[in-house]
C-alpha positions as CSV (number, residue, x, y, z in Angstrom):
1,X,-17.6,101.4,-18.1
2,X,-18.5,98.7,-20.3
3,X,-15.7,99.0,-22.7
4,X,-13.1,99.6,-19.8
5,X,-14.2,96.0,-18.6
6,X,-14.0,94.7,-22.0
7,X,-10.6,95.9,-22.5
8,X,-9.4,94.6,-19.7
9,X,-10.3,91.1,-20.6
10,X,-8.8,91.3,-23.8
11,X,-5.0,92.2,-22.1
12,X,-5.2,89.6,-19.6
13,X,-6.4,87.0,-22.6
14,X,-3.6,88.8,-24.3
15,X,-1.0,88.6,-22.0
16,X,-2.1,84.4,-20.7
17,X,-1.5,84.1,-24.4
18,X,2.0,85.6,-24.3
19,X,3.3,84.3,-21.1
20,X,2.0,80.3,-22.8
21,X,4.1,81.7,-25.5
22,X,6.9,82.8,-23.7
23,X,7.2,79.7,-21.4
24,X,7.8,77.0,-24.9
25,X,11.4,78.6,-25.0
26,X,12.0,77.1,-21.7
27,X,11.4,74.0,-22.4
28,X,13.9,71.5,-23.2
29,X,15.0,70.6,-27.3
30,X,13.9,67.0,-26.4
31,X,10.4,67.9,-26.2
32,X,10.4,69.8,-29.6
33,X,12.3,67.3,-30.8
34,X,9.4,64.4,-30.0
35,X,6.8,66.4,-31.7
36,X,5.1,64.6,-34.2
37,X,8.7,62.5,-34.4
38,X,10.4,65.6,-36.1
39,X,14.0,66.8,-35.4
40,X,15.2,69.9,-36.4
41,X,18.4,70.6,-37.8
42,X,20.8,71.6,-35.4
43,X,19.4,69.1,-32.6
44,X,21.7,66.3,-31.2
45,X,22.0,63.7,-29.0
46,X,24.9,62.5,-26.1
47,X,26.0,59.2,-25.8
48,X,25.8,58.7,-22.0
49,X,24.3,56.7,-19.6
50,X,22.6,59.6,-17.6
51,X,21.2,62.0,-20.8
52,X,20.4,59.3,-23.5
53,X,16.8,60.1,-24.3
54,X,16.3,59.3,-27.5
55,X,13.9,60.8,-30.4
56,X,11.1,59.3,-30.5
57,X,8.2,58.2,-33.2
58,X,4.8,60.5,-32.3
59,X,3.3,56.9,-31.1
60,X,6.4,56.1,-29.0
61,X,6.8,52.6,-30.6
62,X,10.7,53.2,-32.0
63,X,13.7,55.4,-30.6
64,X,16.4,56.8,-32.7
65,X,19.8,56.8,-30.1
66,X,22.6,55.5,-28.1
67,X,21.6,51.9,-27.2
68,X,24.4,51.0,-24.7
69,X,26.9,47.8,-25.4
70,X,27.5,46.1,-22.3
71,X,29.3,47.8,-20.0
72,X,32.1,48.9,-21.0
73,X,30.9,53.0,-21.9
74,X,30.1,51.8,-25.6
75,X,27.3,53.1,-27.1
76,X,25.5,52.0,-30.9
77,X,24.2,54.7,-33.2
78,X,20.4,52.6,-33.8
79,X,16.9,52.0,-33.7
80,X,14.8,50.2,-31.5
81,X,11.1,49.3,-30.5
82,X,11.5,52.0,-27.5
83,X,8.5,49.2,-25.7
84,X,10.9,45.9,-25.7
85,X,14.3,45.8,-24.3
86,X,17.3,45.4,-26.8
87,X,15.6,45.2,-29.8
88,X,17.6,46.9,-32.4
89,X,16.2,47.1,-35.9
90,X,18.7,49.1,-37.6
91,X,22.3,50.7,-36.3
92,X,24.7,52.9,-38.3
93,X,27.3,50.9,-39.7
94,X,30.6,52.3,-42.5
95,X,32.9,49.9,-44.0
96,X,31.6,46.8,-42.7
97,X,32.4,47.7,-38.7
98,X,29.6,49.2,-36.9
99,X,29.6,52.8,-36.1
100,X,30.1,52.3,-32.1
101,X,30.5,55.5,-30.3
102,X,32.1,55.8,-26.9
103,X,30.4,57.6,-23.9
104,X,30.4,61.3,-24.6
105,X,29.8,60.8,-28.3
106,X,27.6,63.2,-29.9
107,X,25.3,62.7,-33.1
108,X,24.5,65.7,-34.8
109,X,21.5,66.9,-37.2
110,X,22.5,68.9,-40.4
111,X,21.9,70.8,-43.3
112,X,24.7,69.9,-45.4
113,X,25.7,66.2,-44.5
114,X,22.8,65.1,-42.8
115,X,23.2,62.9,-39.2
116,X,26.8,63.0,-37.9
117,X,28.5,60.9,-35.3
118,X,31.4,62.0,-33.7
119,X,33.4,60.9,-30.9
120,X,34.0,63.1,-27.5
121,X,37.3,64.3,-29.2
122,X,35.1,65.5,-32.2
123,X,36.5,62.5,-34.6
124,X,33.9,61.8,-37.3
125,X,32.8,58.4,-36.5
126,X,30.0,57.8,-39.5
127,X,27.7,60.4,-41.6
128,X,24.5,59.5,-42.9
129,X,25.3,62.0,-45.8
130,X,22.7,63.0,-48.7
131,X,23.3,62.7,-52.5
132,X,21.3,66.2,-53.2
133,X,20.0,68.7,-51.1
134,X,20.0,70.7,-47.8
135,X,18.1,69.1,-44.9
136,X,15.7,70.8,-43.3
137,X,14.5,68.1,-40.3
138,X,14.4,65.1,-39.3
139,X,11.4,62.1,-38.9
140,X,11.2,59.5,-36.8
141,X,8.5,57.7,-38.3
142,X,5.9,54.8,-36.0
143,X,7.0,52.2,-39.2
144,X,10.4,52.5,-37.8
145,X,11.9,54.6,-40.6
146,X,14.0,57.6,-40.0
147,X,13.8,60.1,-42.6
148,X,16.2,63.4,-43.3
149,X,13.7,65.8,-45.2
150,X,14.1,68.6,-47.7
151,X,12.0,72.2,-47.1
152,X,9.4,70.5,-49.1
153,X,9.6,67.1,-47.5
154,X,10.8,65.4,-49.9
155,X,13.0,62.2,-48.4
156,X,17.0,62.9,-48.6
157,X,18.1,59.8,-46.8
158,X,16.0,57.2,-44.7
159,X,17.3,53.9,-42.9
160,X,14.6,51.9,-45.0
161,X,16.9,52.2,-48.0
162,X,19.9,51.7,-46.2
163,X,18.9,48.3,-44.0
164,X,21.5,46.3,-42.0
165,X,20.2,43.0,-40.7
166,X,16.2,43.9,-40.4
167,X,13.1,44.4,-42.8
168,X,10.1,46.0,-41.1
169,X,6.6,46.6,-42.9
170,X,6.4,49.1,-45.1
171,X,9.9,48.4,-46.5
172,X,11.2,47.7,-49.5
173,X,14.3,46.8,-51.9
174,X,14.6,46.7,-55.7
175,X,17.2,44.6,-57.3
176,X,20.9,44.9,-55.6
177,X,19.5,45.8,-52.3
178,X,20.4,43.7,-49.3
179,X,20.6,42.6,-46.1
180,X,23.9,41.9,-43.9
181,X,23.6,39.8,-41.2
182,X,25.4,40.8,-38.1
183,X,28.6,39.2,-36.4
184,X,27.3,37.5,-33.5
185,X,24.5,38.4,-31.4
186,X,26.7,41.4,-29.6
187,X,28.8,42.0,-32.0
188,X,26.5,44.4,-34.6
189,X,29.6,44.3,-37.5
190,X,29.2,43.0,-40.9
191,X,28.5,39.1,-40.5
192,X,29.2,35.9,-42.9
193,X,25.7,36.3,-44.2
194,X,23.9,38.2,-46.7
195,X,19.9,38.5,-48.3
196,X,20.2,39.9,-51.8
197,X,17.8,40.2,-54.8
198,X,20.3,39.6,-57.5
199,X,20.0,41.4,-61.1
200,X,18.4,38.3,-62.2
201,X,15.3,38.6,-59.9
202,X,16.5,35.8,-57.5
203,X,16.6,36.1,-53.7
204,X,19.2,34.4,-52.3
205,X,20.7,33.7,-48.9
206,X,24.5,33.2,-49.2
207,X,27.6,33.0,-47.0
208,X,30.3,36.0,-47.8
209,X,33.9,35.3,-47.6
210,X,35.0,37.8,-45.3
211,X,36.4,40.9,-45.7
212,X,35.8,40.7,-49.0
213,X,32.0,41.0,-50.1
214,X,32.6,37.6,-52.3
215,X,29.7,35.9,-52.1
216,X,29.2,32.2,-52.1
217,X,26.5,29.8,-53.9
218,X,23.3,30.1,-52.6
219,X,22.2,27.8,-49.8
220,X,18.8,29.4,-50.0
221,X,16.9,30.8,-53.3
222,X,13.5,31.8,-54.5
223,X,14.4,30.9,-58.0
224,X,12.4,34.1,-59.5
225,X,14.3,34.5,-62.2
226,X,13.2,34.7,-66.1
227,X,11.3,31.1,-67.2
228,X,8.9,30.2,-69.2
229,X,6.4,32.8,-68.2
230,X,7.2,36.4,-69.6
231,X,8.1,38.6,-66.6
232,X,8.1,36.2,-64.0
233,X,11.5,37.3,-63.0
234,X,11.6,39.1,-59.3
235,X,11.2,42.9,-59.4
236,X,11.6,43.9,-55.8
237,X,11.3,42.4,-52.1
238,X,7.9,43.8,-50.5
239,X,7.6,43.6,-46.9
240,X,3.9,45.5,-46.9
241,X,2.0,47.3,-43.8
242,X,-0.1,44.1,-43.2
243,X,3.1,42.0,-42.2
244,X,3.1,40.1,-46.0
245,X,6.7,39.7,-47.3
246,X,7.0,38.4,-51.0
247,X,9.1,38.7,-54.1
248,X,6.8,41.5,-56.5
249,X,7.4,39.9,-60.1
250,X,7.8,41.9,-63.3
251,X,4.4,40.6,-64.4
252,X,2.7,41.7,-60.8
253,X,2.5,38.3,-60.0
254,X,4.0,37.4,-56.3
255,X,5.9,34.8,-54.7
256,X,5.3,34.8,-51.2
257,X,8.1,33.6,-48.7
258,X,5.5,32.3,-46.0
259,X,2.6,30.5,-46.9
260,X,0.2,29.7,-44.1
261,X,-0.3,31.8,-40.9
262,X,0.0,35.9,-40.9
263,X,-0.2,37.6,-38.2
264,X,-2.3,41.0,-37.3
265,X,0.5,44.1,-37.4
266,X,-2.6,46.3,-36.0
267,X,-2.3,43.8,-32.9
268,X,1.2,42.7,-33.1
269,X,4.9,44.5,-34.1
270,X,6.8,42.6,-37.0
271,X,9.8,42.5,-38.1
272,X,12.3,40.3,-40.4
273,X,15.3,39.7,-39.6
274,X,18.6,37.8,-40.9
275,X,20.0,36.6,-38.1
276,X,24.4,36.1,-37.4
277,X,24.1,32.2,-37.6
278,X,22.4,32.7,-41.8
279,X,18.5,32.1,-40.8
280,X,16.7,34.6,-42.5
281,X,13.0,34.6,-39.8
282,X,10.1,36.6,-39.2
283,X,8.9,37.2,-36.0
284,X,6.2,39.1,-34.2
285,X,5.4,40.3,-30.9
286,X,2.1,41.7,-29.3
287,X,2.1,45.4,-28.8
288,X,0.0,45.0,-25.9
289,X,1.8,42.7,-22.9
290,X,2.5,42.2,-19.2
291,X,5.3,40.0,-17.8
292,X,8.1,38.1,-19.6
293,X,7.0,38.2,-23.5
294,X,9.6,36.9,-25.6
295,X,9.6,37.1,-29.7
296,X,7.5,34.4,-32.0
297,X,9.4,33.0,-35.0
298,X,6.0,33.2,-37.2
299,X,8.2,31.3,-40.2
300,X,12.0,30.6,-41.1
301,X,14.5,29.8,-44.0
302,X,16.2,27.7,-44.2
303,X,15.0,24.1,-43.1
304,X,18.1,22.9,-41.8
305,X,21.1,25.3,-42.5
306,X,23.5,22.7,-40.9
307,X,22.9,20.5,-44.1
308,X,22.3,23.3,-46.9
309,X,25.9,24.9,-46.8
310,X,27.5,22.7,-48.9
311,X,31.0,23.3,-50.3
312,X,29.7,25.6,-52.9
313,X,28.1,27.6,-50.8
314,X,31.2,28.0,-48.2
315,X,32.2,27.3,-44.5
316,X,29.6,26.1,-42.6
317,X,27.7,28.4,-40.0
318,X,29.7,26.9,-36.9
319,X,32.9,27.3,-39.1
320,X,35.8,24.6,-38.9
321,X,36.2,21.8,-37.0
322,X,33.3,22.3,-35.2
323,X,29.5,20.2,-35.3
324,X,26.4,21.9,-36.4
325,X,23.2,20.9,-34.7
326,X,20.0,22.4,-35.2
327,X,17.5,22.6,-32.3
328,X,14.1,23.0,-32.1
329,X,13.6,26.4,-33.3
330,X,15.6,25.5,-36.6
331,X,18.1,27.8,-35.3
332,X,21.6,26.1,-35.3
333,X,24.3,25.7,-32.5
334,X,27.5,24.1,-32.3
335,X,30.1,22.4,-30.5
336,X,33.7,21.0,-30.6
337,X,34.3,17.4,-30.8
338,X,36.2,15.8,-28.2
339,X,40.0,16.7,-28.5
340,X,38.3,20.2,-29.8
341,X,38.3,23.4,-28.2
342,X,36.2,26.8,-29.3
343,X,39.2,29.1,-31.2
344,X,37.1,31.8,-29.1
345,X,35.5,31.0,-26.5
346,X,32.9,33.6,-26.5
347,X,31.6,32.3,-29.4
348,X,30.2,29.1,-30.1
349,X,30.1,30.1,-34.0
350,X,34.0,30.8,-34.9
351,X,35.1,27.4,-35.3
352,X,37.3,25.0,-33.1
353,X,41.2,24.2,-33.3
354,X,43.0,20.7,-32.6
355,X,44.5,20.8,-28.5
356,X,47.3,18.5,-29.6
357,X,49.6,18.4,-32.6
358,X,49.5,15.7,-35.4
359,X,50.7,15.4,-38.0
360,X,53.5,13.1,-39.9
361,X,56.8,15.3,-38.8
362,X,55.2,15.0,-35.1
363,X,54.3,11.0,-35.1
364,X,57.6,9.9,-36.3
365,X,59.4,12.3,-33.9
366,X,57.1,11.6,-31.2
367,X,59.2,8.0,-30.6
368,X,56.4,5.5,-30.4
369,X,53.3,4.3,-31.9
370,X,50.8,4.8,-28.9
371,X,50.1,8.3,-29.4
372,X,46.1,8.1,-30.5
373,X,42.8,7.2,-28.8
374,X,40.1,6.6,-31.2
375,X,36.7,8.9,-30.7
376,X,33.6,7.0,-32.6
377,X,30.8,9.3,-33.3
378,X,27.6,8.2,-35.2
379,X,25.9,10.3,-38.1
380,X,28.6,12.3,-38.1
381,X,30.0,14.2,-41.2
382,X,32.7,16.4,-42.5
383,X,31.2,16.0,-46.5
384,X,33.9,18.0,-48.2
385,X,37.3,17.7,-46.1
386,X,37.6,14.1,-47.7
387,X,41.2,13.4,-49.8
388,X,40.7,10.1,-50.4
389,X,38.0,7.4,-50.9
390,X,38.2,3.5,-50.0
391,X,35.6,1.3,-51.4
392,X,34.3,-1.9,-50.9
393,X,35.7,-1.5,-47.1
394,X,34.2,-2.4,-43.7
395,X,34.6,-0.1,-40.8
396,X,37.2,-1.8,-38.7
397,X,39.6,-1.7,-42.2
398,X,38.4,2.2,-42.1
399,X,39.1,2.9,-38.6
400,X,42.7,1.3,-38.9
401,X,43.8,2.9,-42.2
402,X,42.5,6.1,-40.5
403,X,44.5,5.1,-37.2
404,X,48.1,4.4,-39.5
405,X,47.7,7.4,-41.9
406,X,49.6,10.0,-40.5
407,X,47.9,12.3,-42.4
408,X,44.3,11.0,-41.5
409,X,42.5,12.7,-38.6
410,X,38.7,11.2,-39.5
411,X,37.2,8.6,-41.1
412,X,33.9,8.3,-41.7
413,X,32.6,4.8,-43.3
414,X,29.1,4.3,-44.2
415,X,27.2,2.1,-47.0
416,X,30.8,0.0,-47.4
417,X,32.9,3.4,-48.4
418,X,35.8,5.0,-46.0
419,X,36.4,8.7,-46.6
420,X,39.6,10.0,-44.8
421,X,39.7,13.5,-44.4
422,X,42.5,16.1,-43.2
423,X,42.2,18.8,-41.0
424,X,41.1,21.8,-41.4
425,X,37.2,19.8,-41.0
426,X,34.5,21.3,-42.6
427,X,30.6,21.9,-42.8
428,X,30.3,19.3,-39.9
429,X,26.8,18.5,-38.9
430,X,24.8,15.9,-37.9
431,X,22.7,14.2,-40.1
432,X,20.4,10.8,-38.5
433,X,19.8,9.9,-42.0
434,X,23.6,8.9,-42.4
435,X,23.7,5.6,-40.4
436,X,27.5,6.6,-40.3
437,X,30.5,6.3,-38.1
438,X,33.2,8.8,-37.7
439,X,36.4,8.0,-36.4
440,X,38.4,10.7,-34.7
441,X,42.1,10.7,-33.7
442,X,43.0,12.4,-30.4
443,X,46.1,12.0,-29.3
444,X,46.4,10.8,-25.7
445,X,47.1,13.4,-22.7
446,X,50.5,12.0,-21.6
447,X,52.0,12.0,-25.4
448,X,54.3,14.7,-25.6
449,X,56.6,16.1,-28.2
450,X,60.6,16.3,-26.4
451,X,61.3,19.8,-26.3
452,X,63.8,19.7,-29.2
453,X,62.0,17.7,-31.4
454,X,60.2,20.9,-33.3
455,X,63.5,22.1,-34.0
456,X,64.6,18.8,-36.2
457,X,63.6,17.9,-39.7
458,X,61.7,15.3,-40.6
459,X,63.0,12.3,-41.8
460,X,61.5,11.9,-44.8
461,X,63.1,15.3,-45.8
462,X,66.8,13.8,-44.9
């Protein structure tokens, strides 16, 4: 009797165990797919609105997805602290545009070319790709890194060494990598701004000249390049777990980008990020919050980007015709002087373009002389748009000679010298330091060309 007992314990143990067994085929891919952050090949994700779930990292910190653009049934390929709303900290991104899907877009796990984005109509959109190797799962990994995997786990591909506009702890570059800021703050293309550790060992902040990669002068360095001391030239950018970001040197020695305040990353998530207007900051935000928490900027470079984009270093960051300001965070804005209007105006940042014409074909057919107010600005400056110097002058001699020069559309006088300057303006910012005055034409509202005029030529051309 015993025994009988005995072995009917051990079949219903037996068969509990198989119908547990039985019962993890029924449950959705999602779940396998958040185990421990791994994603097995063959897994995917739909870009829509209704069945978005994203992988997840085993703590729940970052999402691998479809982060939705607006409203318009776009969707960006990216990663995001899965905790604070519209974060992204990496998004796919080929040949400068970013990857974005539209609703019904699938992205696709593997073997042979790693994570693939294609669009409803099964156009490939962007492929992570790997140099060597099958994949045999993907990670989503708490630092934020998402990692394709060999049988032996050994790392194919991982977002860390292919950044966009954001470092996280853990990460790091060697000489050539980069970052690429975005386009504006919704638009997650290729921006006007790059972070590169050159060969040399110097980290630089520089404008590109779009859409070419032809980078500027520097308007920010480390200057860890080869000196006097043997090896002191930069080796690679080191953000470490502890939130520290610094240049490693050849030597070991370090050059760190902050000095001062650090901030716990076992209390706090940190990131570092070059930002679409060129400011290259590190923030941080407490993983544990209630209510309206916003990010910190713990440090930033540079000082005053409105003054340190010279015309070496290209366009200014609110591009031309425009003013640079910087406010209180160091980050800049801009606006349009008066006469001005934004060439977009969706963004403050593209520049502004003239809302008359001017110029000497247009005054002389215009058929009088009263075709100009006179806008004075103080410490005020266009530094390179100059073509011509007067000096000693006083500012009522520069206003004038501004005011008669067909050509001139500003003068700025200061310290007894008149610079007249042509239009296109550039690298415009205010500076209190000047003690200046600008002089802006802008032509009056009822000044009108006659309709033919356009159509004759000018008469210095008879």
């Amino acid at each position: 009797m015993p025994n009988h007992i005995g072995a009917r314990k051990f079949a219903m143990a037996f068969t509990v165990r198989l119908l547990l067994f039985s019962s993890l085929f029924l449950l959705p891919v999602s779940v396998f797919a958040q185990t421990k952050g791994s994603i097995a090949v063959g897994d995917f994700l739909t870009a829509t609105a209704a069945n978005s779930s994203p992988w997840l990292s085993p703590s729940g910190d970052f999402a691998f997805g479809f982060s939705p653009l607006g409203s318009n049934d776009l969707f960006l390929l990216s990663i995001w602290y899965a905790k604070i709303p519209d974060t992204i900290v990496w998004h796919a991104n080929g040949n400068n545009e970013a990857a974005v899907a539209p609703k019904g877009s699938t992205v696709n796990l593997t073997a042979n070319s790693g994570l693939v984005l294609r669009s409803p109509q099964g156009e490939e959109l962007w492929k992570s790709g790997t140099s060597v190797g099958v994949v045999a799962n993907g990670v989503m990994n708490d630092t934020g890194n998402f990692v394709l995997q060999d049988r032996n786990s050994e790392s194919l591909w991982e977002t860390f060494k292919n950044p966009t506009d954001t470092m996280l702890p853990g990460m790091t570059f060697e000489r050539s990598g980069k970052l690429s800021s975005r386009q504006s703050e919704t638009n997650y293309s290729k921006g006007r701004f790059q972070l590169l550790l050159q060969e040399d060992g110097n980290l630089v902040l520089s404008t590109i000249n779009l859409p070419t990669n032809f980078a500027n002068e520097p308007y920010y360095a480390t200057d860890t390049t080869s000196g006097t001391v043997a090896g002191s030239e930069g080796k690679e950018l080191v953000f470490n777990v502890s939130g520290y970001l610094y240049v490693l040197r050849e030597n070991g020695g370090k050059y760190n980008l902050a000095v001062g305040e650090v901030v716990s990353a076992r209390d706090n998530y940190i990131r570092a990020t070059l930002n679409f207007d060129g400011i290259f900051a590190q923030y941080y935000h407490p993983k544990n919050f209630t209510g309206n928490v916003s990010w910190t900027i713990l440090w930033s470079e540079p000082d005053n980007i409105c003054q340190r984009i010279t015309e070496s270093s290209g366009v200014g960051v609110c591009g031309y015709n425009s003013i640079c300001t910087l406010k209180g965070d160091k980050r800049p804005t801009c606006r349009c002087p008066r006469g001005f209007s934004l060439l977009d105006p969706n963004d403050l940042y593209r520049g502004c373009k003239p809302d008359f014409i001017q110029g000497c074909k247009e005054d002389k057919l215009s058929g009088t002389k009263d075709l100009y107010d006179v806008e004075v600005l103080t410490n005020i400056d266009w530094p390179i748009s100059d073509y011509v110097q007067l000096k000693p002058f006083t500012a009522e001699k520069c206003n004038e000679s501004c005011f008669q020069d067909c050509l001139c559309a500003v003068a700025i006088f200061r310290s007894e010298t008149c610079w007249k300057k042509k239009l296109p303006l550039s690298n415009g910012r205010v500076d209190v330091s000047l003690n200046s005055q600008a002089f802006i034409k802008v032509r009056k509202d009822n000044s009108t060309l006659p309709i033919p005029a356009p159509q004759l030529p000018c008469p210095d051309e008879l």
